[in-house]
C-alpha positions as CSV (number, residue, x, y, z in Angstrom):
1,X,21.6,14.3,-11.8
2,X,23.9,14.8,-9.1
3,X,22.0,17.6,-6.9
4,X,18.8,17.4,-7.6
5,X,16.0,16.1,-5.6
6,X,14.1,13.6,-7.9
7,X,11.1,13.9,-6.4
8,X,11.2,17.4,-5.3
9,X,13.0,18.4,-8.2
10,X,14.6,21.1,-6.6
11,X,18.0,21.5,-5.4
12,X,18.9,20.5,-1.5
13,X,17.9,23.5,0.2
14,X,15.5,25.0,-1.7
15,X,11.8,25.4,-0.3
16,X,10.1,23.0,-0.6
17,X,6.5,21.5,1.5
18,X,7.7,18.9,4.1
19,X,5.0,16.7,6.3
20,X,5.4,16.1,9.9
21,X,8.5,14.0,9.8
22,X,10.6,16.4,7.7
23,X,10.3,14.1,4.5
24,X,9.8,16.3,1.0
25,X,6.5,16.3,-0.6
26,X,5.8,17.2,-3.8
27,X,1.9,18.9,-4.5
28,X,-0.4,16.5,-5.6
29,X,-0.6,18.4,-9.0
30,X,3.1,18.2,-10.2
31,X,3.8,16.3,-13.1
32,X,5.7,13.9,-11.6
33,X,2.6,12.9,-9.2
34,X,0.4,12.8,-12.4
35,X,3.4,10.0,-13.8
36,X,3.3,8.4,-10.7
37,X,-0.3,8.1,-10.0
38,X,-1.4,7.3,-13.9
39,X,2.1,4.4,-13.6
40,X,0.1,2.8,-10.5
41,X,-3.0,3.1,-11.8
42,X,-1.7,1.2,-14.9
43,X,0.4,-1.2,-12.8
44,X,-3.3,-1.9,-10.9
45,X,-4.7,-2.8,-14.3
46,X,-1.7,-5.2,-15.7
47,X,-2.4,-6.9,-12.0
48,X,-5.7,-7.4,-12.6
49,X,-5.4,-8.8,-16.3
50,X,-3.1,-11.3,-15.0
51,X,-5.2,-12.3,-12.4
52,X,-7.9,-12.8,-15.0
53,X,-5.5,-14.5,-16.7
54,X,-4.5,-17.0,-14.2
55,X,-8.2,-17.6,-13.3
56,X,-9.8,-19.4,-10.5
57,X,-7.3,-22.3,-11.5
58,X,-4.2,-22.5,-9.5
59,X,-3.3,-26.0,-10.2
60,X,-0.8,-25.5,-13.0
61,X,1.3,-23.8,-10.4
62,X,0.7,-27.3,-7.8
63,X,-0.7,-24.7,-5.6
64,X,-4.5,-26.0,-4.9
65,X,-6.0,-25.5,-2.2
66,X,-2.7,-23.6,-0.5
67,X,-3.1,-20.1,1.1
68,X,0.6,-19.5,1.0
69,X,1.0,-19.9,-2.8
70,X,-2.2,-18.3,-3.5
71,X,-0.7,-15.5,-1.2
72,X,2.7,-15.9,-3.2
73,X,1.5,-15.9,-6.7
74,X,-0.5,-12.6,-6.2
75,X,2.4,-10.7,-4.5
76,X,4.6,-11.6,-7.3
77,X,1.9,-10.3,-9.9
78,X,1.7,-7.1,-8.4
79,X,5.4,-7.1,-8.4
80,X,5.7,-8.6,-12.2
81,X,3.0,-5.9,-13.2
82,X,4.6,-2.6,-11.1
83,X,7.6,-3.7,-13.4
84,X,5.9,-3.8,-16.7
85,X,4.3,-0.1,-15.5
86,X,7.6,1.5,-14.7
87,X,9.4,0.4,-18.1
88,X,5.9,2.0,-20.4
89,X,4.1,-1.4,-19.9
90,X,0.9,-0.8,-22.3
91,X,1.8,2.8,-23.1
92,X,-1.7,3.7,-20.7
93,X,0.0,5.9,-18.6
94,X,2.0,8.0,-20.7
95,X,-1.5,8.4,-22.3
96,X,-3.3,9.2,-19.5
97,X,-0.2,12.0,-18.5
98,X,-1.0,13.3,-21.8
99,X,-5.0,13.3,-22.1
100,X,-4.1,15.4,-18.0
101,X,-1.8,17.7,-19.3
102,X,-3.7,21.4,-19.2
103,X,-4.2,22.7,-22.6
């Protein structure tokens, strides 16, 4: 949408809270932050079930005893797992934005 400020949701120019630097913020009660916290929260779980996953073992990777692919292999499952969350991964958070919505 041409206009609008996705994550104000307002048009440029209309009032809207701004911290110190001048950058938009959006109250911490907004529907979009609920989305955004409840996609990170699930993003946090699909990391952790793929480090469970994965387990202590590293080998099957050649990494070992290696800091840098240990280092490697957990950045890319936050990455892998921030993806899943943003395209509806399990379906947690849209059920979590549900169960917050006010009745």
């Amino acid at each position: 949408m041409p206009g609008i400020d996705p994550i104000a949701g307002a048009a440029p120019g209309a009032d809207a809270a701004t911290d110190g630097a001048g950058a938009r913020v959006r109250p911490k009660d907004s529907p979009a932050a609920v989305a955004d916290a409840a996609r990170q929260f699930e993003a946090l779980l699909i990391t952790q079930l793929l480090r469970a996953a994965r387990g202590e073992s590293e080998e099957w990777l050649g990494a070992g005893e290696d800091p840098t692919a240990s280092s490697a292999m957990e950045l890319a499952e936050e990455q892998f797992a921030g993806a899943l969350a943003a395209q509806g991964g399990m379906g947690l958070a849209s059920l979590i934005v549900s169960g917050l919505k006010p009745r």
